[in-house]
VOBA-1610 file (N, C-alpha, C; in pm, whole numbers, padded with zeros to 5 digits, always signed):
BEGIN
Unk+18085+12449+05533Unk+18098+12304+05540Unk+18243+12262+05516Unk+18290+12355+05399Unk+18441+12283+05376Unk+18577+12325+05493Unk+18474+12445+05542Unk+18583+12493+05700Unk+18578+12353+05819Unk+18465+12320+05823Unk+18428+12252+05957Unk+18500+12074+05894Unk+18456+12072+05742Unk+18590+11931+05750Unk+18722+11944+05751Unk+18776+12080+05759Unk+18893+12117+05728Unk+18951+12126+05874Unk+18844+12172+05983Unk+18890+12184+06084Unk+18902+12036+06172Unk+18767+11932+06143Unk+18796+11817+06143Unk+18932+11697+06137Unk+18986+11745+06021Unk+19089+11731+05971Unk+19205+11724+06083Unk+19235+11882+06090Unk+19317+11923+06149Unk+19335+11875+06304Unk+19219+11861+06393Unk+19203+11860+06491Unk+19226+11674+06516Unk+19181+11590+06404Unk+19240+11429+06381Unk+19382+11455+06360Unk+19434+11526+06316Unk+19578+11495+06300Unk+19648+11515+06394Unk+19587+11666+06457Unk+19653+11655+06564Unk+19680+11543+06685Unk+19540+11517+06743Unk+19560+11370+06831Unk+19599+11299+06803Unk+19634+11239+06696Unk+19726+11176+06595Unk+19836+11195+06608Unk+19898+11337+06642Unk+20052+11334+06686Unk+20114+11317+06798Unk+19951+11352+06875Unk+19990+11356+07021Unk+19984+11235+07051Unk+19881+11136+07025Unk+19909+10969+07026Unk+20005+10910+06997Unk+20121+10973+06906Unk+20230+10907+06888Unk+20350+10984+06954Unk+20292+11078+07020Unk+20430+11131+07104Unk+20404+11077+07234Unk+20300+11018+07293Unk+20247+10970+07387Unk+20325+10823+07355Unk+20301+10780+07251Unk+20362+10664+07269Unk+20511+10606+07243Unk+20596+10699+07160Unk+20709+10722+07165Unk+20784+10742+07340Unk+20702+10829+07426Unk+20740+10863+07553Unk+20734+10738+07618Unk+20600+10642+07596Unk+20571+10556+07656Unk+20701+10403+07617Unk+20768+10419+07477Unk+20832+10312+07437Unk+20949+10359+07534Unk+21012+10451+07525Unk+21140+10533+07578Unk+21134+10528+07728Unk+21024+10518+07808Unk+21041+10475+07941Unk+21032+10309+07964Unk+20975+10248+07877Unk+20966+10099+07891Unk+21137+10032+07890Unk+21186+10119+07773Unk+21307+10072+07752Unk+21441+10126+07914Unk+21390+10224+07919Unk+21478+10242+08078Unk+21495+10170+08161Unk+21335+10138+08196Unk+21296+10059+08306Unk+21365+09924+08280Unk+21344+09916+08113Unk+21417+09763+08112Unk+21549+09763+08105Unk+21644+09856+08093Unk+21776+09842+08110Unk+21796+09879+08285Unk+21733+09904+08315Unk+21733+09940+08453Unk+21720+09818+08577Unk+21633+09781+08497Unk+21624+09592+08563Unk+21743+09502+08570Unk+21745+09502+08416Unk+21910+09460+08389Unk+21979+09485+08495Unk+22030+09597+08517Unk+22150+09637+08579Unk+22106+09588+08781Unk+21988+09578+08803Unk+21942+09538+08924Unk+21939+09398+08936Unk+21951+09295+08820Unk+21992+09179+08789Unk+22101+09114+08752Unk+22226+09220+08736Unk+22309+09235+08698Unk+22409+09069+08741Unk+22490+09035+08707Unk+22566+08925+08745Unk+22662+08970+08871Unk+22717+09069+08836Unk+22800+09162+08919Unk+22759+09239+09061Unk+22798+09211+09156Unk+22767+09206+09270Unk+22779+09357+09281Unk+22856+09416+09232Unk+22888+09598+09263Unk+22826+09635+09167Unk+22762+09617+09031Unk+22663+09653+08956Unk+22541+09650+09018Unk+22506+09567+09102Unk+22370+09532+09128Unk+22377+09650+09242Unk+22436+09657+09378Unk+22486+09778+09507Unk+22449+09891+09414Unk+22541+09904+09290Unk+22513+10076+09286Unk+22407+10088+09204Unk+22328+10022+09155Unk+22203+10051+09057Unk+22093+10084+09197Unk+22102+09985+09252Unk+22022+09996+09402Unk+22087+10121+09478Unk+22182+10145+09523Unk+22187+10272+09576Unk+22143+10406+09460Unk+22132+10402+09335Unk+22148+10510+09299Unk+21982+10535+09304Unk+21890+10469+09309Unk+21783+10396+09278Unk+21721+10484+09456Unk+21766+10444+09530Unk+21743+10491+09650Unk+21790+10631+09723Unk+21833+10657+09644Unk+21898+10857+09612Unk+21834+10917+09567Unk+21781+10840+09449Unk+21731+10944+09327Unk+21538+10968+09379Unk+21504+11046+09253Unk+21386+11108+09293Unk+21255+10974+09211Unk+21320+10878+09125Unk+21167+10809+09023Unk+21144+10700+09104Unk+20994+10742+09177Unk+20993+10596+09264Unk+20934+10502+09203Unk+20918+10484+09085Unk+20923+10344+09035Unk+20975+10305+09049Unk+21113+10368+08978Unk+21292+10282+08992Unk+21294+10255+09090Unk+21258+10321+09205Unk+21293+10308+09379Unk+21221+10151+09406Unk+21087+10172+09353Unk+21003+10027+09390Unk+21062+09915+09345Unk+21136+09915+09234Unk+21200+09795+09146Unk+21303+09761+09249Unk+21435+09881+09219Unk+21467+09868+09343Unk+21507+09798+09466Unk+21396+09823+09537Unk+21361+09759+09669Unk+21339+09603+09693Unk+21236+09573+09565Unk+21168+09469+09564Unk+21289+09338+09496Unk+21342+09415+09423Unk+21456+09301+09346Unk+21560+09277+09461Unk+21639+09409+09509Unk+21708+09377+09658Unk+21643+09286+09743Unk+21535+09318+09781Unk+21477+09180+09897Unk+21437+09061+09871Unk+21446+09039+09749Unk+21352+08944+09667Unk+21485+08850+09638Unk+21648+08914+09635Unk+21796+08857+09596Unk+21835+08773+09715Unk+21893+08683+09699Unk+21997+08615+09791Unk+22136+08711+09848Unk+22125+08859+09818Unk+22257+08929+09847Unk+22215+08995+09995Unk+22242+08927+10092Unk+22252+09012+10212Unk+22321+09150+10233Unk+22411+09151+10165Unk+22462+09296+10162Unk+22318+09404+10128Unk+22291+09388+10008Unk+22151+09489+09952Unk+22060+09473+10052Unk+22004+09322+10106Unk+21898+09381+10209Unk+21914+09485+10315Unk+22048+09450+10386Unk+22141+09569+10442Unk+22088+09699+10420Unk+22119+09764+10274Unk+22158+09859+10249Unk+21988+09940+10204Unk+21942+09850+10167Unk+21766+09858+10144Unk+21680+09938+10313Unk+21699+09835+10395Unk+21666+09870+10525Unk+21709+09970+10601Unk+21844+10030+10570Unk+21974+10133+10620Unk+21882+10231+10567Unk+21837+10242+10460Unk+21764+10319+10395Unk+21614+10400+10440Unk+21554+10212+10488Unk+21410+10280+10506Unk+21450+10334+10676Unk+21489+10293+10728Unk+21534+10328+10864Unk+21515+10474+10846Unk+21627+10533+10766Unk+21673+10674+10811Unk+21613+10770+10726Unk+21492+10714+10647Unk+21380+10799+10547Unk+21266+10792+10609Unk+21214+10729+10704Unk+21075+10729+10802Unk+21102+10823+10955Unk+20998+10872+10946Unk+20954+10922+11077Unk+20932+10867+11172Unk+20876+10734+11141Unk+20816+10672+11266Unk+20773+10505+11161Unk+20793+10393+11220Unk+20815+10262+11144Unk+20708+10214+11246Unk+20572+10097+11180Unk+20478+10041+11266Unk+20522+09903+11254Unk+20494+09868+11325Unk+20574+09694+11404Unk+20408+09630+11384Unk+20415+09507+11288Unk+20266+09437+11298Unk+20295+09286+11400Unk+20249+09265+11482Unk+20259+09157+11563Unk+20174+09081+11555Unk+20141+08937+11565Unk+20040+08832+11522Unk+20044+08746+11561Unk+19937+08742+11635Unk+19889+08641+11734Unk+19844+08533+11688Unk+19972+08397+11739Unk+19933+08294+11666Unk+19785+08208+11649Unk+19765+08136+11601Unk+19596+08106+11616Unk+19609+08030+11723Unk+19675+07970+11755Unk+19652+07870+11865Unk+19766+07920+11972Unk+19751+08063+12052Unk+19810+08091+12154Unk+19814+08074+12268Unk+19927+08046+12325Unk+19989+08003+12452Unk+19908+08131+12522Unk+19936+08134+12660Unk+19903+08234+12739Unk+20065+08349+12763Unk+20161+08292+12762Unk+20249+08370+12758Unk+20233+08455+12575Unk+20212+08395+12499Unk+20170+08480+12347Unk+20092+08576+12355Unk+19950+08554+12394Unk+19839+08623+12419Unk+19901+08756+12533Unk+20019+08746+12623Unk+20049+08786+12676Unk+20176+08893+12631Unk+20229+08858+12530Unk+20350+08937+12449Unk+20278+09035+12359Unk+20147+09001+12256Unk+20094+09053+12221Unk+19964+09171+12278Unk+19938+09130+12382Unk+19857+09243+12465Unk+19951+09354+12523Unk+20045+09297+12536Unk+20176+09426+12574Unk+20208+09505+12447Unk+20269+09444+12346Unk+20300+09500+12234Unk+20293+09541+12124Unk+20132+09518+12126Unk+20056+09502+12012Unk+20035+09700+11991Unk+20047+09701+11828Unk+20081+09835+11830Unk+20211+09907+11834Unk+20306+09829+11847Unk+20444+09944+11869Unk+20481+09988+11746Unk+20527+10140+11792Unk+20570+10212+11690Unk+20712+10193+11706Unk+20782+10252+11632Unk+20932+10313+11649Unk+20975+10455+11596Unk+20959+10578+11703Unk+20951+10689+11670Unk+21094+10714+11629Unk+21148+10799+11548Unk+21241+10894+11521Unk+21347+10786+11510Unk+21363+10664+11399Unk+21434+10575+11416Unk+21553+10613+11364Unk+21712+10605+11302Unk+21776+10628+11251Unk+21928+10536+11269Unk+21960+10519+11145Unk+22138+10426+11195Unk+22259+10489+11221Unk+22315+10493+11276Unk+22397+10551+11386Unk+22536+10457+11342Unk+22666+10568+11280Unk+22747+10495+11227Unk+22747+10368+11127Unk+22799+10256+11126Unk+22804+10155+11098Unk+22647+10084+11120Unk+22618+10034+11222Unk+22544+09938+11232Unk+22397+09977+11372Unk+22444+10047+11446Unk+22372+10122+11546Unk+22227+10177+11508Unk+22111+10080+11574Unk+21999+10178+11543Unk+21900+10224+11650Unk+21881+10370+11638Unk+21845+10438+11739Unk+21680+10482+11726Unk+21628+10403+11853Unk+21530+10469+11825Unk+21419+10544+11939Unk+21276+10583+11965Unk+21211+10597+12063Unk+21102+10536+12063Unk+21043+10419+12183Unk+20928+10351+12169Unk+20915+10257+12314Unk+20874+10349+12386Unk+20881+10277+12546Unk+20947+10225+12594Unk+20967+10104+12588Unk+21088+10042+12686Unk+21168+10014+12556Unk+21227+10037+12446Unk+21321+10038+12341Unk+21464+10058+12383Unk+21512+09987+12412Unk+21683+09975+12453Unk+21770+10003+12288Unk+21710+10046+12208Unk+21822+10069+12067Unk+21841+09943+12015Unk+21949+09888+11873Unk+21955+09779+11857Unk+22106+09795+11729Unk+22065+09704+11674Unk+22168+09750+11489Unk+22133+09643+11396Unk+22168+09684+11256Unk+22174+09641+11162Unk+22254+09502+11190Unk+22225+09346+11169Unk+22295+09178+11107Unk+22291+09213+10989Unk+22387+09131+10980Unk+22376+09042+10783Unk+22260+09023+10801Unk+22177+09109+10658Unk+22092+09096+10613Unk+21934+09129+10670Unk+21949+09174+10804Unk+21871+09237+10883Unk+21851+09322+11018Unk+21774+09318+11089Unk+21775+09388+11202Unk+21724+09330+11343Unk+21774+09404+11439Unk+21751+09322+11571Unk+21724+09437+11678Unk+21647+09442+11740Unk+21599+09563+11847Unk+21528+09500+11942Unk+21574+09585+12067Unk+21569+09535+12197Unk+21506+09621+12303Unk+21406+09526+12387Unk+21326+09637+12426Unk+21303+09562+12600Unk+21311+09653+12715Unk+21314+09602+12871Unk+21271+09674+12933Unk+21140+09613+12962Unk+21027+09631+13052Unk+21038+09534+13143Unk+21150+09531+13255Unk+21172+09447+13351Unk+21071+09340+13337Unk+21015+09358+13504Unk+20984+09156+13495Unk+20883+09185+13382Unk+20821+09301+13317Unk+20774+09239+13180Unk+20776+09196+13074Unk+20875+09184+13084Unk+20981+09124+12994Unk+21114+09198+12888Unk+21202+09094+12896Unk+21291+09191+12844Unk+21288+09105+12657Unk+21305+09182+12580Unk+21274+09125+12456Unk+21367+09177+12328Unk+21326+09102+12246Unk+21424+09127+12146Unk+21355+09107+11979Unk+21355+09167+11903Unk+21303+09159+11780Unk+21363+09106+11710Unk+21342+09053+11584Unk+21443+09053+11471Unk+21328+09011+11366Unk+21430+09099+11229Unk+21329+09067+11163Unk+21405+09064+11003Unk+21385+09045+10911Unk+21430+08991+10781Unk+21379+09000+10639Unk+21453+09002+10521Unk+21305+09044+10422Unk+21256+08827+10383Unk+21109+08867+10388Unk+21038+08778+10399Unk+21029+08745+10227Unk+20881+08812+10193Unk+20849+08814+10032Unk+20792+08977+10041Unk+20792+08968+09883Unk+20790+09082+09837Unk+20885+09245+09903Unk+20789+09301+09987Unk+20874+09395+10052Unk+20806+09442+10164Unk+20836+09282+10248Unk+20783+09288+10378Unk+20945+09222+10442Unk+20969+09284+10544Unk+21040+09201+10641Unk+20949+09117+10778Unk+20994+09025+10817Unk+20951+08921+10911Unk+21031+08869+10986Unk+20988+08856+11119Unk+21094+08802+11206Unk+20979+08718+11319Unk+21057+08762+11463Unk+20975+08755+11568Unk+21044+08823+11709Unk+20930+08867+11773Unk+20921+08955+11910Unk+20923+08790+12038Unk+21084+08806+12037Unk+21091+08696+12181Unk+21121+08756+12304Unk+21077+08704+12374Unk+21036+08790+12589Unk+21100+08660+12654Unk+21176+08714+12705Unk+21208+08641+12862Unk+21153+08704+12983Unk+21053+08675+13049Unk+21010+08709+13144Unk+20983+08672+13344Unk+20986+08840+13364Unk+20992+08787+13547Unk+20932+08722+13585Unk+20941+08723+13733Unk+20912+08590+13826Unk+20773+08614+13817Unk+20679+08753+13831Unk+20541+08750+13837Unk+20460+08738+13716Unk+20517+08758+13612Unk+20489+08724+13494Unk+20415+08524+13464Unk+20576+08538+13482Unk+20611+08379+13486Unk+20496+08307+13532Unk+20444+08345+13653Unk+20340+08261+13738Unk+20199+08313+13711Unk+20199+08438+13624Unk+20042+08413+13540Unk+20053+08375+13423Unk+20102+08350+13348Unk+20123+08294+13202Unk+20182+08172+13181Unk+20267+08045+13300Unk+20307+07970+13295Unk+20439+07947+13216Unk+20512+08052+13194Unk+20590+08006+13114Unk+20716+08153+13130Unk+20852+08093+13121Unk+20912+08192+13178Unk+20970+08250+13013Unk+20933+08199+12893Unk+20969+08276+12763Unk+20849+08257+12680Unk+20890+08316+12537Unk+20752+08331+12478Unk+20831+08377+12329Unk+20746+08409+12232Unk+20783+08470+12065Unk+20673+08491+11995Unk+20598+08567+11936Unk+20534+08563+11850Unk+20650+08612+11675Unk+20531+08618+11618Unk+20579+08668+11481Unk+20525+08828+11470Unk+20625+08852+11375Unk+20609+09046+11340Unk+20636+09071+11221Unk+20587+09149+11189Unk+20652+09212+11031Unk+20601+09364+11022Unk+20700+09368+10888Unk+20688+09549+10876Unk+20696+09541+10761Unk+20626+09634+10692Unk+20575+09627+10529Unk+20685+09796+10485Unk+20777+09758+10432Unk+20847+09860+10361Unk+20807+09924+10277Unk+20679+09897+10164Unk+20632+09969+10028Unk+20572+10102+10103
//
């Protein structure tokens, strides 16, 4: 009896240490994360760039998520820049969501039955601002202040152009606009068109 409270004992104390090394670990990452914020909030415009680049190098994707979300979430066009430069040339393949307004034109209904679904295979930025990618009629495009623009010509089916921006959270949003040919033109009534698009970065 006096073994089995003894072992009792022992076996409470132990979880007992491990509960407080558990939570020592747990105070010691809270405090990172929160100096880590800091520095992603930073006042300093080159404090804030390199916490975010280092953030997007490194291997803790929490930090990465903070990150991301504080860059797109900032008024600093430079970081959205450098956020997107990022997801660009870390994906395999990027899905384009297109959305058909509720109350669509026939030229809409018509941008979206074409495009609904596009991928962008093997995308990547190319020097400075250049972005390269593969996805049917995809003419390539590059990095604006603060976002992106890609261009895509499917003769008279239109020749088009994306752009897109960080919206909220860590979505970018833009819209897919078509100028379209003469045979186009005369089943859809209308010789241009735009819907809306977005692409979810998380």
């Amino acid at each position: 009896m006096q073994r089995l409270i003894l072992t009792m004992i022992l076996l409470g104390a132990g979880c007992t240490a491990l509960a407080q090394d558990a939570l020592m670990r747990a105070e010691e990452r809270a405090r990172y994360l929160g100096d880590y914020q800091a520095l992603l909030d930073h006042e300093q415009s080159t404090v804030r760039m390199a916490a975010v680049e280092e953030a997007l190098a490194g291997d803790d994707v929490e930090v990465r998520s903070m990150a991301i979300e504080s860059a797109l979430s900032s008024d600093d066009e430079r970081l959205h820049t450098t956020v997107i430069r990022w997801f660009i040339d870390t994906r395999s393949q990027i899905s384009v969501t297109l959305i058909l307004p509720e109350r669509a034109s026939e030229a809409q209904k018509y941008i979206y039955q074409k495009w609904n679904g596009l991928i962008l295979k093997k995308p990547e930025v190319l020097g400075a601002d250049e972005i390269k990618f593969k996805a049917g009629y995809g003419r390539g495009g590059q990095l604006v202040r603060g976002g992106m623009e890609l261009n895509f010509n499917a003769g008279g089916a239109g020749v088009c152009k994306m752009t897109a921006k960080p919206a909220s959270g860590t979505v970018l949003a833009g819209q897919f606009h078509c100028t379209f040919g003469g045979g186009v033109v005369k089943s859809v009534g209308a010789d241009q068109a735009a819907i809306p698009v977005r692409i979810d970065i998380s």
